[in-house]
N, C-alpha and C positions, 0 to 999 in steps of 0.2 A: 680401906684399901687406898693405897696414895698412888700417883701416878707415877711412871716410867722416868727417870728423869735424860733417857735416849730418846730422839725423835722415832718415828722410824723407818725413815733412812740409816742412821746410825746403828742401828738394829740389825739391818739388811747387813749393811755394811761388813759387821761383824763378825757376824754370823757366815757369810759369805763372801769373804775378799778375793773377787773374780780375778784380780792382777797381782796377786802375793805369786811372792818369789824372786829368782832372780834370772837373770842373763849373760852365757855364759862370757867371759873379757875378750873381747874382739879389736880390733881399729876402727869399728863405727858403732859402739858403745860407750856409753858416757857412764858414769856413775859420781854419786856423791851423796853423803850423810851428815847428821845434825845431830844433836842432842847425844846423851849418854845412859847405859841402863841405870848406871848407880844414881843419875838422878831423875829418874822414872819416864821419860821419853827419848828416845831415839828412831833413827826413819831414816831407810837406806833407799837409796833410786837408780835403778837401771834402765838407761835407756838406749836403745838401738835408733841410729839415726842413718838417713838416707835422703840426699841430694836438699840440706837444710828442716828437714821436716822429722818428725818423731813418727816411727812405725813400729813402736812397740815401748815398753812401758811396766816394768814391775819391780814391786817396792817389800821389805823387809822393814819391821817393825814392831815395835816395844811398848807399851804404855797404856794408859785406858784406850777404852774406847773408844772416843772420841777421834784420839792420837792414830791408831789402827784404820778407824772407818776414813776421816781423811787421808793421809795415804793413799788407801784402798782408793775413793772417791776419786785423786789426783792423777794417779796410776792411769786407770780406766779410761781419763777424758783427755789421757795426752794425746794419747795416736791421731795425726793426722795434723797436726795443730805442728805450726813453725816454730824454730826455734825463739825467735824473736818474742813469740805470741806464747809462748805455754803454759803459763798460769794468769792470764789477766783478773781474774777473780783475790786473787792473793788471800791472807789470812783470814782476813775481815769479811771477803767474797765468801769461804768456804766455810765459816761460821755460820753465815746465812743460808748456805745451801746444805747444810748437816741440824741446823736450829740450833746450833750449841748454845749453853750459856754464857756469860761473857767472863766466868772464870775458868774456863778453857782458852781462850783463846792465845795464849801461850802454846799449849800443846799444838795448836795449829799453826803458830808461828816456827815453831819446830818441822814441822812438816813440810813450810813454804821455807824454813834455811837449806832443808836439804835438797829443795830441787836445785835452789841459787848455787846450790856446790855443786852439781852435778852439772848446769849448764856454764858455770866458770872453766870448764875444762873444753866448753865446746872449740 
């Protein structure tokens, strides 16, 4: 029997993406995306903001799981965190906090373009 090659975090993740979805287009909604389905990762991000700071946070996505649980992962630990500040972990942080392998970490750098697009517009 070989083992899982998902931590399980990534698992969870998956399984249960507590911030899928989206937000409906407002004036204090950001949004921005990355990647493409036709080449197997893409990652949409909405976020509601208020007085500089992120109070809400869900994300649409394509890809393995990996691709999906980050997202998911990213989504979840915006709220509350400044605009300034909302991913200090970046790709390489959230491979660490997912255990991905390090031929993933593409699909996670997709995940960390598409917040960069979604806070260009802030």
């Amino acid at each position: 029997m070989s083992a899982s090659p998902y931590s399980p975090l990534v698992r969870e993740l998956f399984r249960n993406p507590r911030a899928a979805g989206v937000i409906s287009p407002a004036s204090d909604v950001l949004t921005g995306e990355a990647g493409s389905v036709q080449a197997g990762a893409w990652v949409r991000f909405s976020l509601r903001i208020r007085d500089g700071l992120v109070t809400d946070a869900r994300f649409k996505a394509y890809g393995c799981p990996h691709t999906l649980a980050g997202a998911a992962w990213v989504a979840e630990h915006l709220a509350g965190r400044r605009l300034d500040a909302a991913f200090p972990e970046g790709a390489a942080g959230l491979a660490q906090v997912l255990d991905a392998p390090a031929e993933k970490l593409g699909r996670l750098l997709i995940v960390e373009d598409a917040l960069r697009d979604c806070l260009r517009h802030a």
